[in-house]
C-alpha positions as CSV (number, residue, x, y, z in Angstrom):
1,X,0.0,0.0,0.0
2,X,1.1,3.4,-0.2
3,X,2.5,4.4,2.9
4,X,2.9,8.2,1.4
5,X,0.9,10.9,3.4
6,X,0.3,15.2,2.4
7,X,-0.3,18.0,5.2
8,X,-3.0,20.3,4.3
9,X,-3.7,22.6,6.6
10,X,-6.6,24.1,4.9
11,X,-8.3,20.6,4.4
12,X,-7.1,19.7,8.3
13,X,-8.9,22.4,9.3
14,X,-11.8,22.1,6.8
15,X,-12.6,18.5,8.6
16,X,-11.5,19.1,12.7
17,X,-14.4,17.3,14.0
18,X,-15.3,15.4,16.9
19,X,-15.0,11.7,16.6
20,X,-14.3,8.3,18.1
21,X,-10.7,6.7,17.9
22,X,-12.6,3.5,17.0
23,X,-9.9,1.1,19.5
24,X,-13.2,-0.6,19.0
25,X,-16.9,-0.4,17.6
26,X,-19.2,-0.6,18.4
27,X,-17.5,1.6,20.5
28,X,-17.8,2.1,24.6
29,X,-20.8,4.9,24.6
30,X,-22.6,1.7,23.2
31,X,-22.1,-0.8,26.2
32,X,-24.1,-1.2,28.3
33,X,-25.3,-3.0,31.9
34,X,-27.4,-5.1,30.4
35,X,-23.9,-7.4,29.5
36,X,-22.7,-8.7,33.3
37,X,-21.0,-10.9,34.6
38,X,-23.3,-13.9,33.5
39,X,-23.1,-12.7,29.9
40,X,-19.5,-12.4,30.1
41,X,-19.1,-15.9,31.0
42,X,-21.4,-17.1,28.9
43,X,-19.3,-15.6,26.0
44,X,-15.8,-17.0,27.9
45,X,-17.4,-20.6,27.5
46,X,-18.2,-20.0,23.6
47,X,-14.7,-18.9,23.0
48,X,-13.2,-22.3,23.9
49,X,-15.5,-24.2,21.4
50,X,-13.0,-23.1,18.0
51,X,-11.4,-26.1,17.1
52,X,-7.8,-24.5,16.7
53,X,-7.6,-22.5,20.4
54,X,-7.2,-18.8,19.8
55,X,-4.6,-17.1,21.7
56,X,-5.3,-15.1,24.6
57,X,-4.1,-11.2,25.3
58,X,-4.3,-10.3,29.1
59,X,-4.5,-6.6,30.1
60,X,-3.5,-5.9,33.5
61,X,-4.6,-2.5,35.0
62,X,-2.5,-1.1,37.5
63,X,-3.9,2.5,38.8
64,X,-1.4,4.1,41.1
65,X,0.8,7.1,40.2
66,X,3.1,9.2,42.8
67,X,2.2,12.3,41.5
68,X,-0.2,13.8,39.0
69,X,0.3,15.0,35.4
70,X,-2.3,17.8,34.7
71,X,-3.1,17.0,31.1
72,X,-3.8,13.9,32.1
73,X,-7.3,11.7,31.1
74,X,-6.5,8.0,32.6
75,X,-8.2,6.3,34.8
76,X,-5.4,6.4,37.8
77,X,-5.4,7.1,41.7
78,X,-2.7,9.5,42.9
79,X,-1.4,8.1,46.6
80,X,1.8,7.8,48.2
81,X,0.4,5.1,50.5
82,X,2.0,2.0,48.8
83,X,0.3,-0.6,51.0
84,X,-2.8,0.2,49.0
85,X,-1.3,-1.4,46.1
86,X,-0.6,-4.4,48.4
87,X,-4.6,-4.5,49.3
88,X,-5.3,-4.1,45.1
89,X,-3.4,-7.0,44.2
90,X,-4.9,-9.2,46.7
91,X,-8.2,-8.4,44.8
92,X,-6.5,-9.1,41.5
93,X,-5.8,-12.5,42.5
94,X,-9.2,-13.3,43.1
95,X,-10.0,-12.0,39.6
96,X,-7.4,-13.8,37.9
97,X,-8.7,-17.0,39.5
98,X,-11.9,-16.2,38.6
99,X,-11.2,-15.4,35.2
100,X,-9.0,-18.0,34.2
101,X,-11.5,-20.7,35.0
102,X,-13.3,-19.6,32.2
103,X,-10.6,-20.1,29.4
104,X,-8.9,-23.6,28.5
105,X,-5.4,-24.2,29.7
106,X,-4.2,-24.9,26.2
107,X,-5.0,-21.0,25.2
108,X,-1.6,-19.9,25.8
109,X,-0.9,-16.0,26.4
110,X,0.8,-15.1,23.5
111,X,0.2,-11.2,24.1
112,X,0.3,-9.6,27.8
113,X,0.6,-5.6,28.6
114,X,1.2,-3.7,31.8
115,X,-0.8,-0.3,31.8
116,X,-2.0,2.4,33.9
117,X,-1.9,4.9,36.3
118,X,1.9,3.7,36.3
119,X,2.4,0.1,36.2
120,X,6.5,0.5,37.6
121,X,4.8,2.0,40.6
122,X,4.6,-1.4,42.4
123,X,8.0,-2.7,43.9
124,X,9.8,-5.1,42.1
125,X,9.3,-7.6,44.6
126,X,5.4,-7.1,43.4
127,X,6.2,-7.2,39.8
128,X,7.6,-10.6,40.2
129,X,4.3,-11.4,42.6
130,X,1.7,-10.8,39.4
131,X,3.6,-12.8,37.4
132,X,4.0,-15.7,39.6
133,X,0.1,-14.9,39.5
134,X,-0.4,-14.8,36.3
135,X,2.0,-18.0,35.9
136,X,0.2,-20.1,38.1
137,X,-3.3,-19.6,36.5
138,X,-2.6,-18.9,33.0
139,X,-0.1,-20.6,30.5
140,X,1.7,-18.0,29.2
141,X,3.8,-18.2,26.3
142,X,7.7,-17.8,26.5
143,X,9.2,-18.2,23.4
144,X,10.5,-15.4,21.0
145,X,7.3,-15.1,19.8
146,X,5.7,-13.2,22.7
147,X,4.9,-9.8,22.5
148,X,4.6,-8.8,26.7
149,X,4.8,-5.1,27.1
150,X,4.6,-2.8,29.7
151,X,4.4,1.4,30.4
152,X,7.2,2.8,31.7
153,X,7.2,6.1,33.5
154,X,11.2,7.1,33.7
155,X,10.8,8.7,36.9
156,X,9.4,5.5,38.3
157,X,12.2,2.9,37.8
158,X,14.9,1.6,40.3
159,X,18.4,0.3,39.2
160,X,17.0,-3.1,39.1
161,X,13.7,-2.7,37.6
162,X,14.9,-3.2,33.6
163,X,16.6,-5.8,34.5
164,X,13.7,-7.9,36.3
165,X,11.7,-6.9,33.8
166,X,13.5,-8.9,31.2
167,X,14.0,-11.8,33.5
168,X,10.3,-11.7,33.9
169,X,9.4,-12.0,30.6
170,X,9.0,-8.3,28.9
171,X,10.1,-7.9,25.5
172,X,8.2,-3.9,24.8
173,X,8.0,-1.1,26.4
174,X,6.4,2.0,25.9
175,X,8.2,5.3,27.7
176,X,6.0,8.5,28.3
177,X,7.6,11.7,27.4
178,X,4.7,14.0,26.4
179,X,7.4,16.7,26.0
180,X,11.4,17.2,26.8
181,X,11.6,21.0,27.4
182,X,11.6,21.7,30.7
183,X,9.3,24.9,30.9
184,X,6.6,22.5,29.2
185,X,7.5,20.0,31.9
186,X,6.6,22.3,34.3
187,X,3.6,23.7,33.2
188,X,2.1,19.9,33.5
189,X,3.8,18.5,36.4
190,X,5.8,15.9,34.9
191,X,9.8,17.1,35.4
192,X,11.4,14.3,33.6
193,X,15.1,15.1,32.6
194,X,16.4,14.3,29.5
195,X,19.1,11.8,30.6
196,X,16.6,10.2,32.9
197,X,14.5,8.8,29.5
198,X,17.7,8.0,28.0
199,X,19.2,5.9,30.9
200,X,15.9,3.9,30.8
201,X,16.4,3.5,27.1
202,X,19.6,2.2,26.7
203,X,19.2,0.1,29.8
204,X,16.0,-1.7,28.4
205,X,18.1,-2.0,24.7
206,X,21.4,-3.7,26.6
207,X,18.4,-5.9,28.8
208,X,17.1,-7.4,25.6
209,X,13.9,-5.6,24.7
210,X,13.3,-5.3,21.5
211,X,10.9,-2.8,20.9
212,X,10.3,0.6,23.1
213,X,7.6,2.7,22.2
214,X,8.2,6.7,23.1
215,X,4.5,8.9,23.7
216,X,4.6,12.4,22.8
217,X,2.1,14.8,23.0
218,X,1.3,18.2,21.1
219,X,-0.8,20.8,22.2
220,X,0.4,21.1,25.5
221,X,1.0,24.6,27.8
222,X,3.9,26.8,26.5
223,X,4.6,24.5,23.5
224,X,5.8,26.3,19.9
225,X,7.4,25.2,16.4
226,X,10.5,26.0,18.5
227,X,10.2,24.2,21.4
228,X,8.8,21.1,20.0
229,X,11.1,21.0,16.9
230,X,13.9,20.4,19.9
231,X,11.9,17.6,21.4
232,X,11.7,16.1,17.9
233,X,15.8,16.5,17.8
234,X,16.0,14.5,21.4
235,X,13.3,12.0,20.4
236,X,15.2,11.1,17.0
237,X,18.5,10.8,19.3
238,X,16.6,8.3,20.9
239,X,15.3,6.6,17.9
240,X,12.7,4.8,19.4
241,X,11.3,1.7,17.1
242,X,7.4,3.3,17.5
243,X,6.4,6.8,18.3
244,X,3.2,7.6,19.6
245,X,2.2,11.3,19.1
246,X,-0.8,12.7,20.7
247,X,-3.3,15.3,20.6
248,X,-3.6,17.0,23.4
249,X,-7.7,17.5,24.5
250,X,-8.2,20.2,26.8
251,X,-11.5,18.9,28.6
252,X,-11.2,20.1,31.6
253,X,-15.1,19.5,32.3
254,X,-15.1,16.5,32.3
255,X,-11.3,15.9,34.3
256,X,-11.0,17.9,37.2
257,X,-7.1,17.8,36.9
258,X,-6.9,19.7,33.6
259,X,-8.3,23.1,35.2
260,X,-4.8,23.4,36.8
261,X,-3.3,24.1,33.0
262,X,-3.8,27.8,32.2
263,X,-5.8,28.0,29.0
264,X,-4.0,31.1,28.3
265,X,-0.6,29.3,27.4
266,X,-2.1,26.8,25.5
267,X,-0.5,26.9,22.0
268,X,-3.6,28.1,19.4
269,X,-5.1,25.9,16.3
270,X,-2.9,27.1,13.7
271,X,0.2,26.9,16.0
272,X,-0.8,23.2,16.7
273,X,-1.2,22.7,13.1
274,X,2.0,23.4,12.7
275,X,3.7,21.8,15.4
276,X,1.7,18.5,13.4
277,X,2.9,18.7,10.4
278,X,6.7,19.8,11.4
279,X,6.2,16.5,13.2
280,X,5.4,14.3,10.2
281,X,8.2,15.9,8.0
282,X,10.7,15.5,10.5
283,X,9.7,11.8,11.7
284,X,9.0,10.6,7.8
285,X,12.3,12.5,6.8
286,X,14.0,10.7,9.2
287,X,12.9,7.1,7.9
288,X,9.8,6.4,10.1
289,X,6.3,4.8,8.7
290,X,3.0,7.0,9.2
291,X,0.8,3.8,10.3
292,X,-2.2,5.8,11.0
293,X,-3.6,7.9,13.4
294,X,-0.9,9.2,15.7
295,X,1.9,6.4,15.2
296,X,4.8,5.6,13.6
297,X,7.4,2.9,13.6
298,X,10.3,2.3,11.9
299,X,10.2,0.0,8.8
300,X,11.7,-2.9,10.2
301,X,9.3,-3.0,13.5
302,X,6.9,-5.7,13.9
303,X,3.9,-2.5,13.3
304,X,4.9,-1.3,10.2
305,X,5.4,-5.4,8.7
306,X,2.1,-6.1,9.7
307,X,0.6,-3.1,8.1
308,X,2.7,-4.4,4.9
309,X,1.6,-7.4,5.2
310,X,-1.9,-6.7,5.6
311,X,-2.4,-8.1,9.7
312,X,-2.1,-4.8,11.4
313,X,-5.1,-4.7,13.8
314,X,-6.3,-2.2,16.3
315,X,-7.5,-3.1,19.5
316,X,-7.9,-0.4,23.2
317,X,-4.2,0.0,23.6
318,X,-3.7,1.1,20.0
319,X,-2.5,-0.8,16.9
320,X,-1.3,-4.0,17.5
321,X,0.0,-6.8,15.8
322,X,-2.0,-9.8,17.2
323,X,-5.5,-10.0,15.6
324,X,-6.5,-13.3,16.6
325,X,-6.3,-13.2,20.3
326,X,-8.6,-13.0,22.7
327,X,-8.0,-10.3,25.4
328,X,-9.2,-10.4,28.5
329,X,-8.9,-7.4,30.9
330,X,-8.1,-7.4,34.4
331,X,-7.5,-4.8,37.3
332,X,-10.4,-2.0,38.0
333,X,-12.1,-0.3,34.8
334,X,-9.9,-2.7,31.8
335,X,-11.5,-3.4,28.9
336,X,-11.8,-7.1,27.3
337,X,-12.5,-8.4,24.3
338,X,-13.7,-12.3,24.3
339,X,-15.3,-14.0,21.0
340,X,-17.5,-11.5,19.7
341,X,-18.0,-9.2,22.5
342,X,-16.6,-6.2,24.6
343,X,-17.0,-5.6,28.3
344,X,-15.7,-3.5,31.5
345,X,-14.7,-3.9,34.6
346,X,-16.6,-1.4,37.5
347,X,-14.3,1.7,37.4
348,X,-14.9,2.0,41.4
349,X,-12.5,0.7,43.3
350,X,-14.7,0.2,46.2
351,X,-17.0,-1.4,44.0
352,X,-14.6,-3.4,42.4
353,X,-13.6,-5.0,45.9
354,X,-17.0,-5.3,46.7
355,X,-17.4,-7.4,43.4
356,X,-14.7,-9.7,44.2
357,X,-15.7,-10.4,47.6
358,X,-18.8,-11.9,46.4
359,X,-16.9,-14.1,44.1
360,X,-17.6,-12.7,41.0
361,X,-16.1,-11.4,38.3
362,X,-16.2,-7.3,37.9
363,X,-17.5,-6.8,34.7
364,X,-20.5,-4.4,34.9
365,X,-20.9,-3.6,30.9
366,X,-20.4,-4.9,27.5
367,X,-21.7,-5.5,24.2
368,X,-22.4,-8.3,22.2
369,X,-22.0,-7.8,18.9
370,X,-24.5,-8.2,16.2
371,X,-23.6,-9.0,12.3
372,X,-23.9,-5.7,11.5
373,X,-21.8,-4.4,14.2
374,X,-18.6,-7.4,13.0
375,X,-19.1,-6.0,9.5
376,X,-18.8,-2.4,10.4
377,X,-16.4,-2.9,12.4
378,X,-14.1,-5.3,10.0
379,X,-14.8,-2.2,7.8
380,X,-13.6,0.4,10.1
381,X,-10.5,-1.7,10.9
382,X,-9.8,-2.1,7.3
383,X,-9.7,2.0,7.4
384,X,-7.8,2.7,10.4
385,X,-5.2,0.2,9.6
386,X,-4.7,0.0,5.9
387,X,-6.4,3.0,4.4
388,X,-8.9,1.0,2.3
389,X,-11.8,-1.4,2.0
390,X,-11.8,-4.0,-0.6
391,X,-15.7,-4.6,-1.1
392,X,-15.5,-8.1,-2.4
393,X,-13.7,-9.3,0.4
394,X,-16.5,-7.9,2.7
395,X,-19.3,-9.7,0.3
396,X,-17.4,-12.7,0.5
397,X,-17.4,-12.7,4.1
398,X,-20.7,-11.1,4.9
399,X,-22.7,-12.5,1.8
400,X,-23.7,-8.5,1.4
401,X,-23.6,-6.3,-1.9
402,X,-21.4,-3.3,-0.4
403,X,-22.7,-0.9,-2.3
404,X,-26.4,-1.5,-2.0
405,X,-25.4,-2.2,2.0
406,X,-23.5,1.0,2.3
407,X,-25.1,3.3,0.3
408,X,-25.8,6.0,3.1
409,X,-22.0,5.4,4.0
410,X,-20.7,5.9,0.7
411,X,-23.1,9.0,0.1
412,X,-21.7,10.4,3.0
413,X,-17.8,10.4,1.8
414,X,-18.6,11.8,-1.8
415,X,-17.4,15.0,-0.1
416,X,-14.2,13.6,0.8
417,X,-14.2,12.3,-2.9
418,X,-14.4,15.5,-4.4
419,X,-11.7,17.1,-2.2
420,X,-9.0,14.2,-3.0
421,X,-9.2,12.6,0.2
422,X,-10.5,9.2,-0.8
423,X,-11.4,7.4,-3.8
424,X,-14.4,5.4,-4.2
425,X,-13.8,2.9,-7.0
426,X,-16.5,-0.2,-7.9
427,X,-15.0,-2.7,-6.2
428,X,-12.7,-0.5,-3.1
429,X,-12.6,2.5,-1.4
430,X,-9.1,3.8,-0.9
431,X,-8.1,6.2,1.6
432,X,-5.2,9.1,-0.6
433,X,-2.6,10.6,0.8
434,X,-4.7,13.8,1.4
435,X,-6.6,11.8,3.4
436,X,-4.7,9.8,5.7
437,X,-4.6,12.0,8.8
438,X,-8.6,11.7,8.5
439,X,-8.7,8.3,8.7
440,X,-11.1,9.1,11.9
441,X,-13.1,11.1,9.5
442,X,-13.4,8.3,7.0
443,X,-14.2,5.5,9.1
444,X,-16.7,7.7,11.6
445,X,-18.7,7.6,7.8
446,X,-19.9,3.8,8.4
447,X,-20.4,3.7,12.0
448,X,-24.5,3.2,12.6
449,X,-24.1,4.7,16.4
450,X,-22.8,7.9,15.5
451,X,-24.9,9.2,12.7
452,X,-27.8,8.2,14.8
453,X,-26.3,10.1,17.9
454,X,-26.7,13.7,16.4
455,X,-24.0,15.0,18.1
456,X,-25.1,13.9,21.8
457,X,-21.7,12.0,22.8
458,X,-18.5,14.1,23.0
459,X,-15.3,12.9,21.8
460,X,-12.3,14.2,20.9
461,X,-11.2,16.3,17.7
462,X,-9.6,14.0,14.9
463,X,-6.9,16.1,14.7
């Protein structure tokens, strides 16, 4: 495919909407608490009927950060009193018990991520305790061809922590950043030298991981062309085999943290613009693969070969390179997705206990998903992945005539046909290098939910 992308600012601008990042769909303003617990494990028990096994992906929430970054959105609880991870990860244990009674023990965990809150703030002596954990109830795969990542917050790590890390199995990490210059750093409460990301770097490289991930974020208090154009410098230094860069959304409505940034310094649209599309010329320039969205990787990373190679799939941590798994969520508020469903765990952590202590599992809404919601979102995937739709592959699968199915859809993008952004052909629709950075734009064209929402959910702008 071609992985060529063009910045227009005037067509950026043109379509700045609100939209879903589709890490699934139907997507999470459509579950609902009618799909418990029960349902869940009714779903679990269906998954183990395919005659081959599939895989199985396990999420594992961790909440806790020392301190708090003010643009931040996660779901994370801000406490310096460390034996309340002790109490959490008793609770875990009863979920991962609970949990992997549901799955055969020949569905080996190919695919297994650490996120947050900040996952290196438990000790290393409780790293090793979830996997022993995790060990002891799951089989989890560990040859080369594991993928077991974790986030990394630089300011978090011991001397030792890398290290164990390898021993215990990681292979990827992903480092947050957001920015390098120190005024920025300020202005969000996340002081992060330099030298302290690179240490954590080179240390993970010499350890054995293959693959480290680096989030940046634009839009941010006090950032320029200037300023960012130095954090770009740094970052290349680096050379991180993915790059994650982020829009930042200032919602402080709906997160009470945000009101501590002063709207004032934030940098304006046409300044962010720009700090965009120096970002794209100076990561492209320097040999990196737009894979969609707000990533890129390096040609030779397992992202960008899957993209190539036409397995690239997109799942709630992002793009990922593991399609066929299974992935079950675990720790307060992660999301799952087992056979043809999606589901949450209670976002209380209270409630989550609670939950547990009753012996069962935390899930408190899902979605089962009909044959229109696979096919739209096989379609949506197909966009925000690969930039196109091949329409007989669809019929093939769906028995459906895509045009006659899709009208409404396709009537919708002729607008985004006539400005070069996509090209509708009779038997594909392909996404053009105008188009690209509206792959959000494209995709939000065939989603059923949102053009019968009018408007009433609020997301985030697609650029």
């Amino acid at each position: 495919m071609d992985q060529t992308l063009q910045f227009d600012p005037a067509i950026l601008a043109k379509y700045d909407v609100s939209g879903p990042r589709y890490t699934s769909y139907p997507t999470a303003p459509q579950f609902h608490e009618g799909f418990d617990d029960k349902a869940y494990a009714e779903v679990a028990a269906l998954s183990n009927e395919d005659p081959i096994p599939r895989p199985l992906s396990l999420y594992v929430h961790v909440p806790f950060c020392d301190t708090v970054c003010f643009y931040c959105a996660c779901n994370k609880i801000i406490t310096g009193n460390y034996s309340r991870a002790g109490t959490y990860l008793d609770y875990l244990e009863k979920e991962v018990a609970l949990q992997s009674q549901l799955f055969d023990a020949d569905r080996r965990v190919e695919q297994l991520h650490f996120g947050g809150g900040t996952p290196t703030y438990l000790s290393d002596e409780d790293l090793i305790r979830v996997m022993d954990m995790l060990s002891r109830y799951f089989t989890l795969e560990r040859g080369p061809q594991r993928e077991f990542s974790i986030e990394i917050d630089p300011r978090a790590v011991r001397e030792t922590t890398i290290e164990l890390l390898a021993k215990l199995g990681f292979n990827r990490m992903s480092v947050g950043v957001q920015d390098f210059d120190p005024a920025v750093q300020k202005a969000v409460n996340r002081i992060q030298p330099y030298e302290t990301t690179a240490r954590v770097i080179a240390k993970a490289r010499s350890c054995g991981f293959r693959s480290t991930n680096l989030d940046l974020i634009y839009g941010l208090p006090l950032q320029s062309v200037e300023t960012y154009s130095r954090t770009l410098d740094q970052t290349l230094e680096l050379r991180p085999e993915r790059l994650a860069v982020y829009n930042y959304a200032h919602l402080p409505h709906l997160f009470k943290v945000q009101r501590q940034i002063r709207e004032e310094q934030l940098p304006g649209p046409d300044e962010k613009l720009a700090i965009l599309e120096l970002t794209i010329r100076r990561l492209t320039e320097a040999g990196y693969v737009y894979i969609g969205m707000d990533h890129f990787a390096l040609p030779e990373d397992e992202l960008a070969q899957a993209q190539r190679a036409g397995t690239l799939h997109r799942n709630f941590q992002g793009y990922s390179t593991r399609a066929e798994c299974d992935l079950v969520g675990l720790g307060v508020t992660s999301i799952g997705k087992v056979g043809e469903s999606y589901s949450q765990n209670l976002r209380d952590m209270e409630a989550y206990y609670a939950r547990l202590d009753e012996g069962r599992l935390p899930v408190f809404r899902g979605v089962e998903l009909s044959a229109d919601d696979q096919l739209r979102r096989d379609v949506i995937t197909e966009i925000m992945c690969h930039s196109r739709v091949d329409f007989r592959e669809m019929e093939e699968r769906y028995q459906i005539h895509f045009r006659d199915y899709f009208r409404d859809a396709l009537e919708r993008l002729q607008g985004m046909e006539s400005d070069g952004l996509v090209r509708i052909e009779s038997d594909r629709l392909q996404v053009l290098p105008r188009g690209r950075l509206l792959l959000r734009h494209v995709a939000m064209a065939f989603d059923a939910y949102l053009n019968a929402d009018n408007g009433k959910t609020r997301y985030s702008k697609v650029i």
